[in-house]
MIDOSE-1310 file (N, C-alpha, C; in nm, 2 decimals, decimal comma, always signed):
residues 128
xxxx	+5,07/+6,42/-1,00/+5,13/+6,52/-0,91/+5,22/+6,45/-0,81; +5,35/+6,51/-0,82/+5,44/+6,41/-0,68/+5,41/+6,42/-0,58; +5,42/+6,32/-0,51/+5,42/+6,34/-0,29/+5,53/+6,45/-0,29; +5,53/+6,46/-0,17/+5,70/+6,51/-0,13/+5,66/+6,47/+0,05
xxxx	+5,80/+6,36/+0,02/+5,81/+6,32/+0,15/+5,87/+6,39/+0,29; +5,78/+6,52/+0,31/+5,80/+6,57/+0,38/+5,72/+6,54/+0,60; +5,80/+6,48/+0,66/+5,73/+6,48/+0,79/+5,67/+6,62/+0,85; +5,63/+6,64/+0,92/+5,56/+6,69/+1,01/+5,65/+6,83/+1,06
xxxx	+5,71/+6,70/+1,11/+5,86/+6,85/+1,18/+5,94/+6,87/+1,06; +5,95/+6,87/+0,96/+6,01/+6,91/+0,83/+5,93/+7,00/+0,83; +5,82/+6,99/+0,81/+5,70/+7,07/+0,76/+5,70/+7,24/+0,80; +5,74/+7,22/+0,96/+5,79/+7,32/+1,03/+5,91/+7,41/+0,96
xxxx	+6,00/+7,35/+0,92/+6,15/+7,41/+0,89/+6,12/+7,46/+0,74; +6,01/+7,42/+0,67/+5,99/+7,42/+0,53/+5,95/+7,56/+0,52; +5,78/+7,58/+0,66/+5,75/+7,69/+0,69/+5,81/+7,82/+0,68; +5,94/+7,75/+0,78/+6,00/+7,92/+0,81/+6,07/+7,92/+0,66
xxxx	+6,14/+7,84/+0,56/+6,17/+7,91/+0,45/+6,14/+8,01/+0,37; +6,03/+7,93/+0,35/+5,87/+7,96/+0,26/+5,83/+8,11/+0,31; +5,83/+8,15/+0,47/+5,82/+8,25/+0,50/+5,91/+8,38/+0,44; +6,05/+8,34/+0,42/+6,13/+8,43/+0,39/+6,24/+8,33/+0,33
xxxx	+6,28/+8,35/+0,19/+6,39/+8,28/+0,15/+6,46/+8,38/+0,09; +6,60/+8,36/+0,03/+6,68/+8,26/+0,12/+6,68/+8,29/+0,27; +6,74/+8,17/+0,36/+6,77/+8,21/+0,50/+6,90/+8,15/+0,52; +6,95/+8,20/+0,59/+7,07/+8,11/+0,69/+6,99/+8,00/+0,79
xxxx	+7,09/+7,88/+0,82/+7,02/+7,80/+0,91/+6,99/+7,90/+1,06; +7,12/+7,99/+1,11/+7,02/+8,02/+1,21/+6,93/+8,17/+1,17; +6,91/+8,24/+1,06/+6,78/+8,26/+1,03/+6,68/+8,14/+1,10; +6,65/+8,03/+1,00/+6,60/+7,94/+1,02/+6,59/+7,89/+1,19
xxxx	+6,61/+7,84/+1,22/+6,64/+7,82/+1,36/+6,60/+7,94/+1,47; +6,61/+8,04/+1,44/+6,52/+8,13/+1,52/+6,37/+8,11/+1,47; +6,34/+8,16/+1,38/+6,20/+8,13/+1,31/+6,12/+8,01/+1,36; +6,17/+7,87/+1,39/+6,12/+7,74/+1,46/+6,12/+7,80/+1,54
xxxx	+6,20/+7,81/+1,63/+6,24/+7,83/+1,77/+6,13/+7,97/+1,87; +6,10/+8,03/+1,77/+5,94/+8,10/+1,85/+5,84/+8,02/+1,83; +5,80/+7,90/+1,79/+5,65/+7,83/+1,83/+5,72/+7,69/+1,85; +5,85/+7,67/+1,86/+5,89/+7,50/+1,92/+5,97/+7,52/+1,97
xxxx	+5,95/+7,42/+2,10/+6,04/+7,40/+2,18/+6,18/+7,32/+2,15; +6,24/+7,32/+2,04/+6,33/+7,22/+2,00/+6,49/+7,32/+2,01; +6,55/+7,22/+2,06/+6,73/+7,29/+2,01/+6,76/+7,29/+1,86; +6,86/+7,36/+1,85/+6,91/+7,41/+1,68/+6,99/+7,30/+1,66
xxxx	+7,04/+7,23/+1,75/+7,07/+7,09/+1,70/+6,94/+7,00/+1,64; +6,85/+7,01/+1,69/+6,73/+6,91/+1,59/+6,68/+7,01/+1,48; +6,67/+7,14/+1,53/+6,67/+7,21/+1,34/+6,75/+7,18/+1,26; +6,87/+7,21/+1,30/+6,97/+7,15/+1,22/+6,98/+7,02/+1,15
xxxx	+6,95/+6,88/+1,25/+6,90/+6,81/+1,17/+6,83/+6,78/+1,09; +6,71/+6,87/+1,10/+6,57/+6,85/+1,01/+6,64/+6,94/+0,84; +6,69/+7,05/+0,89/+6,74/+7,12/+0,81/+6,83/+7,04/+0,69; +6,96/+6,96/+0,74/+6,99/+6,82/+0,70/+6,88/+6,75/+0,60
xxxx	+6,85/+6,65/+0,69/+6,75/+6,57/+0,58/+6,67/+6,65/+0,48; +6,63/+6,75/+0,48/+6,54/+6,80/+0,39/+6,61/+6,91/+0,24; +6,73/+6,90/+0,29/+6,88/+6,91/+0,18/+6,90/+6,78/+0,11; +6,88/+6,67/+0,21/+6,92/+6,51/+0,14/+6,80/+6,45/+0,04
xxxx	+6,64/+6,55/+0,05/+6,55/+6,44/+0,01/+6,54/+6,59/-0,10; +6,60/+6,65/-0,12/+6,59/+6,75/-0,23/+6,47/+6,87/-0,21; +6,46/+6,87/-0,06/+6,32/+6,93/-0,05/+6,43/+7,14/-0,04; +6,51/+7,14/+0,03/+6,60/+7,24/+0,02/+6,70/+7,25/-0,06
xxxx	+6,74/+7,37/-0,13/+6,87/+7,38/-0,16/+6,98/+7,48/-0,06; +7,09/+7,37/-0,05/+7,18/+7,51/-0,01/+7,29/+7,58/-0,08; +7,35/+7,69/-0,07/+7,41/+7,74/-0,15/+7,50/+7,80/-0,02; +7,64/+7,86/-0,08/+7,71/+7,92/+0,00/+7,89/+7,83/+0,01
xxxx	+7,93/+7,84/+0,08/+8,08/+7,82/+0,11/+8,18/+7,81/+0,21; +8,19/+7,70/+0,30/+8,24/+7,68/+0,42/+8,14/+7,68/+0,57; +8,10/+7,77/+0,64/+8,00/+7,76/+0,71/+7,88/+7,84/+0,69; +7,86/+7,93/+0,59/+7,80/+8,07/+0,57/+7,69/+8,00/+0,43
xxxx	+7,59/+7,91/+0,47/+7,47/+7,87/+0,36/+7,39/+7,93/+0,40; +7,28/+7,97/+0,23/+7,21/+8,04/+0,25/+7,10/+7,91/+0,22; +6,98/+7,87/+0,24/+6,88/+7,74/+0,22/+6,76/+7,84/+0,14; +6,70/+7,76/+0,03/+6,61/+7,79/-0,03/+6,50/+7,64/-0,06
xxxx	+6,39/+7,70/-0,07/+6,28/+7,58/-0,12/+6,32/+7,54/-0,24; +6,29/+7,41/-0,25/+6,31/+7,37/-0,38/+6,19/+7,37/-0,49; +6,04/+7,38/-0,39/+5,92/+7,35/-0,45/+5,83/+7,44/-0,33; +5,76/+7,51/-0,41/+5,66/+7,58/-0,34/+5,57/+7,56/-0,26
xxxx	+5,55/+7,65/-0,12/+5,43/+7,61/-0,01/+5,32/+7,57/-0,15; +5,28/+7,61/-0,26/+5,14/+7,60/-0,29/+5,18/+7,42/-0,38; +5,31/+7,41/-0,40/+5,30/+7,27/-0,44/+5,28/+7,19/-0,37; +5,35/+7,24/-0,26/+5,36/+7,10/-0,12/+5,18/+7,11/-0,14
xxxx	+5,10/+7,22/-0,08/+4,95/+7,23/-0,04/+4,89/+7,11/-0,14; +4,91/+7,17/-0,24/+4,80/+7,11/-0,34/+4,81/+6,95/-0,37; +4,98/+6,88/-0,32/+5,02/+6,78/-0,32/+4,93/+6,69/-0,24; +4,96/+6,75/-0,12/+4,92/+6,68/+0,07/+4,75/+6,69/+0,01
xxxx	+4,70/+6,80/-0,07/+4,57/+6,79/-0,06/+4,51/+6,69/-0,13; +4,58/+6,68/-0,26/+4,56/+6,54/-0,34/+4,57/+6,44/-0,29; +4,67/+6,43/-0,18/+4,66/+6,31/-0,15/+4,57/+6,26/-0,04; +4,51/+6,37/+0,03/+4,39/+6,34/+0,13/+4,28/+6,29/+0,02
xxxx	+4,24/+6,35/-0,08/+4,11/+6,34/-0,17/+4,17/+6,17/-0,18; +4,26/+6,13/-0,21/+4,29/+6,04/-0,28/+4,26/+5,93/-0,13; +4,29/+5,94/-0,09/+4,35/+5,87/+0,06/+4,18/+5,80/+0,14; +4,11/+5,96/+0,19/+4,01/+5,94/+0,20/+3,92/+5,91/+0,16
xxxx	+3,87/+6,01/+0,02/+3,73/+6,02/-0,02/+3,75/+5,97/-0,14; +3,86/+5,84/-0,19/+3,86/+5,78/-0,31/+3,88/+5,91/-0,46; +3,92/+6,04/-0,44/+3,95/+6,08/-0,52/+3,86/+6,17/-0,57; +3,76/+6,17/-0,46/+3,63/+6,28/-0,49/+3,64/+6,43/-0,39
xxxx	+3,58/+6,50/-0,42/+3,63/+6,64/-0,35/+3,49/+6,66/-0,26; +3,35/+6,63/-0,32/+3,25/+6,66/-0,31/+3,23/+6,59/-0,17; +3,23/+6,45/-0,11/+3,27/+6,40/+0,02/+3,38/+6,46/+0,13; +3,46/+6,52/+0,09/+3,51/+6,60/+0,17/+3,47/+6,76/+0,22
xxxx	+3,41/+6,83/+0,13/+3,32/+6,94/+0,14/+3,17/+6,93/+0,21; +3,09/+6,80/+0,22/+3,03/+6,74/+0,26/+3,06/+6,71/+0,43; +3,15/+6,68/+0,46/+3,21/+6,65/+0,58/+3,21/+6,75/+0,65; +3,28/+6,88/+0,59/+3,28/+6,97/+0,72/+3,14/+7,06/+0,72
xxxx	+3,10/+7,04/+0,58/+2,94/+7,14/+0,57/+2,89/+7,06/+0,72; +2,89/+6,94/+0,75/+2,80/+6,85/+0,83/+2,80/+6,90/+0,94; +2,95/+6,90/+0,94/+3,02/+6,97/+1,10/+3,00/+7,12/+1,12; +2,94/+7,19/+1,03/+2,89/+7,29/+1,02/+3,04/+7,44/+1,04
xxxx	+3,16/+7,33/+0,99/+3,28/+7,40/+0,97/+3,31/+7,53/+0,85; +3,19/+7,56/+0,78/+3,21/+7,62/+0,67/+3,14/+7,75/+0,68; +3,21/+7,87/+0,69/+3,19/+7,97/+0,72/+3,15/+8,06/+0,56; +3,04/+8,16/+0,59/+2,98/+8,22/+0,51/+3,07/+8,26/+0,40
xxxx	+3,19/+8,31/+0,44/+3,33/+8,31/+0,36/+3,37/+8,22/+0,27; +3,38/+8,15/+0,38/+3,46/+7,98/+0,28/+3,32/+7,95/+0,17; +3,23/+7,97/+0,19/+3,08/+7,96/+0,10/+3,11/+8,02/-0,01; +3,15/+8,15/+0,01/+3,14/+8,25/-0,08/+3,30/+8,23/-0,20
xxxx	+3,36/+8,17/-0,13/+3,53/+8,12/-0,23/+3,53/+8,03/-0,26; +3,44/+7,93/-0,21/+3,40/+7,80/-0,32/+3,34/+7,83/-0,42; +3,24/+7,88/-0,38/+3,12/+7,95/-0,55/+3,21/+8,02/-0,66; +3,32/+8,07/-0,63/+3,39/+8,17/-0,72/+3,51/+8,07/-0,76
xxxx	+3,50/+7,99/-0,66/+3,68/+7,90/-0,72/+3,54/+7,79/-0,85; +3,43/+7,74/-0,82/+3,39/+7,64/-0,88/+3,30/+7,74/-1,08; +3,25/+7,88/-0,99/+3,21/+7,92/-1,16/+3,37/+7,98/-1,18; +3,48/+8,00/-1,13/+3,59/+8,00/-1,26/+3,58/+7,90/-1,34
xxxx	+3,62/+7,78/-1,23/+3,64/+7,63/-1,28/+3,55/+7,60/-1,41; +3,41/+7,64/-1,40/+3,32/+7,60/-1,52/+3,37/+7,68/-1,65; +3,38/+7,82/-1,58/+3,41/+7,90/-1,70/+3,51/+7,88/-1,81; +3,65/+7,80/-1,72/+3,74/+7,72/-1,77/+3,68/+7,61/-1,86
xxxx	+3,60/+7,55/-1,86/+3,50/+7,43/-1,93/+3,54/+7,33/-1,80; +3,57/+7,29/-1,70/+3,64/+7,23/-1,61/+3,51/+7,14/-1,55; +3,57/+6,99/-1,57/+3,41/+6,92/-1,50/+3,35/+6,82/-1,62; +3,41/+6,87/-1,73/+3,33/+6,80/-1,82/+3,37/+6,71/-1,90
């Protein structure tokens, strides 16, 4: 599965795509701009780099682009998530489920969507 070298404050500008695509930058730029304090000059740059590392496409003609994801919130997720498993818990999942059970982070809910995400998973033959 690839990384995608996406920072933090990319991560932000990725958000508001993902929210609604296509957008114009200042689409975009409003959308940051209600939970960050940043000028549309540093969206704009974020906006930039994340056109250069392939993470956006733009389309359009003279000043009038429209920006779209190149890869989906659920690829980026499952990417960054692999790479915690990988990072932390040597590639195991069960140590990180373990962690927050401890911390007693796991609500009756999240109980109840693990049991259903793990018997699809078997049903799949998955595990074996």
């Amino acid at each position: 599965m690839p990384e995608y070298p996406i920072t933090e404050s990319e991560r932000l500008i990725m958000e508001a795509v993902w929210a609604s695509s296509p957008r114009t930058s200042a689409e975009i730029v409003t959308a940051v701009m209600q939970n960050e304090d940043w000028s549309p000059k540093t969206v704009h740059t974020l906006i930039g780099r994340l056109v250069k590392k392939g993470m956006l496409r733009r389309e359009g003609e003279g000043r009038s682009y429209q920006y779209e994801a190149c890869i989906s919130r659920d690829e980026y997720v499952r990417s960054k998530s692999r790479g915690l498993v990988e990072t932390l818990f040597r590639g195991r999942v069960a140590p990180l489920v373990a962690a927050f059970a401890e911390d007693e982070a796991i609500s009756r809910e999240d109980l109840d969507e693990l049991r259903a995400v793990l018997d699809e998973f078997e049903k799949r033959g998955g595990g074996q």
